[in-house]
C-alpha positions as a LaTeX table, in Angstrom:
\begin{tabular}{lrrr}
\hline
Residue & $x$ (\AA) & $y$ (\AA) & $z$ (\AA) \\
\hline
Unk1 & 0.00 & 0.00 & 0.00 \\
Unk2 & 2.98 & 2.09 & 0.83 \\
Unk3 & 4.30 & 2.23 & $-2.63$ \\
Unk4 & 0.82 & 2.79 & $-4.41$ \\
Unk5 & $-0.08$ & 5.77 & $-2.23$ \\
Unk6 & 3.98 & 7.39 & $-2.78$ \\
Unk7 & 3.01 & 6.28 & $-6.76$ \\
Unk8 & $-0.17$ & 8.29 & $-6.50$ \\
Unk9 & 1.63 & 11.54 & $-4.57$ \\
Unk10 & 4.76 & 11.23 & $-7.60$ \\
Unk11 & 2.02 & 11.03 & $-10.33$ \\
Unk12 & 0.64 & 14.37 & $-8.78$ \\
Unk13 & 3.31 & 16.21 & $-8.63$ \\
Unk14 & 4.34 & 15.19 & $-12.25$ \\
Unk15 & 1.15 & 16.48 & $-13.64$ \\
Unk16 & 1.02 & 19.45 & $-11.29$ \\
Unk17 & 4.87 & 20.18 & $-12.67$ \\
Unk18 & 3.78 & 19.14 & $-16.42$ \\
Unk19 & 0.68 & 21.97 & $-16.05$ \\
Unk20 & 3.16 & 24.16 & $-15.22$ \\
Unk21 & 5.42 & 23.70 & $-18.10$ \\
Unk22 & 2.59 & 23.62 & $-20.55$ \\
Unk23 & 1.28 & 27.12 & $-18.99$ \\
Unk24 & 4.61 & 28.25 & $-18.87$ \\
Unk25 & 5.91 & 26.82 & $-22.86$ \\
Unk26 & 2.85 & 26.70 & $-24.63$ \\
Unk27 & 0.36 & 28.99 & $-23.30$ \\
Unk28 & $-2.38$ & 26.67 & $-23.76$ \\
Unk29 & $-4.93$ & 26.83 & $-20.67$ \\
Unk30 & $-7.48$ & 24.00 & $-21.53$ \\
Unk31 & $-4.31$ & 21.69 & $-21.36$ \\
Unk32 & $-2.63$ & 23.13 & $-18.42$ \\
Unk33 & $-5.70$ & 22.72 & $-16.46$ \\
Unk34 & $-6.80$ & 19.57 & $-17.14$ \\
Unk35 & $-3.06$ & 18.50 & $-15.83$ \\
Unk36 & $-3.32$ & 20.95 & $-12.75$ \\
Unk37 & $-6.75$ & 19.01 & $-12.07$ \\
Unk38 & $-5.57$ & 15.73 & $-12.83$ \\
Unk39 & $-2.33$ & 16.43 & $-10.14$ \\
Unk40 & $-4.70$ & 17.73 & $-7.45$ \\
Unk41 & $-6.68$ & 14.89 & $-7.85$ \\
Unk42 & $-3.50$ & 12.37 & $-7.64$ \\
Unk43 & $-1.85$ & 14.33 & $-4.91$ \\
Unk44 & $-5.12$ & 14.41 & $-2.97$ \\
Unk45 & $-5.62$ & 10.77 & $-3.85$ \\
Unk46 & $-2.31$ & 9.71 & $-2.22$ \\
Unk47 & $-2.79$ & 11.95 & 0.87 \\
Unk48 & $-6.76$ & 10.73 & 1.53 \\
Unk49 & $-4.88$ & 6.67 & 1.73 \\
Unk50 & $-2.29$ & 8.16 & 3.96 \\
Unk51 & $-4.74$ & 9.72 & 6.41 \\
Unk52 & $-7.04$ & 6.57 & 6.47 \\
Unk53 & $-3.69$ & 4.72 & 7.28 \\
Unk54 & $-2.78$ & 6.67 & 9.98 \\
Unk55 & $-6.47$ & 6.74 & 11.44 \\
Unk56 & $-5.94$ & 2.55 & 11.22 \\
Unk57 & $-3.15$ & 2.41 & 12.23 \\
Unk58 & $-3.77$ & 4.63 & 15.35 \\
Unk59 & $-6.30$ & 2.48 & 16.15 \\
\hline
\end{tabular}
């Protein structure tokens, strides 16, 4: 589970970073943001497993 969740964080980050480049290189919003979205979504993704986790683990 470990590795899935740091998988899920990396993916995030790579889109989040790839959105950025795209804004940054080709100007094109509708691309950018569907990456930016996509990251959130990973990043939030990997940190939602990592909280349940915890609360389990806690427990």
């Amino acid at each position: 589970m470990k590795g899935a969740r740091k998988a899920s964080s990396a993916f995030g980050f790579a889109f989040l970073t790839l959105a950025f480049f795209l804004f940054l290189f080709y100007g094109n919003v509708a691309v950018g943001v569907a990456f930016l979205v996509l990251g959130v979504v990973f990043v939030v993704n990997g940190n939602a497993h990592r909280s349940q986790t915890g609360k389990a683990a806690s427990k």
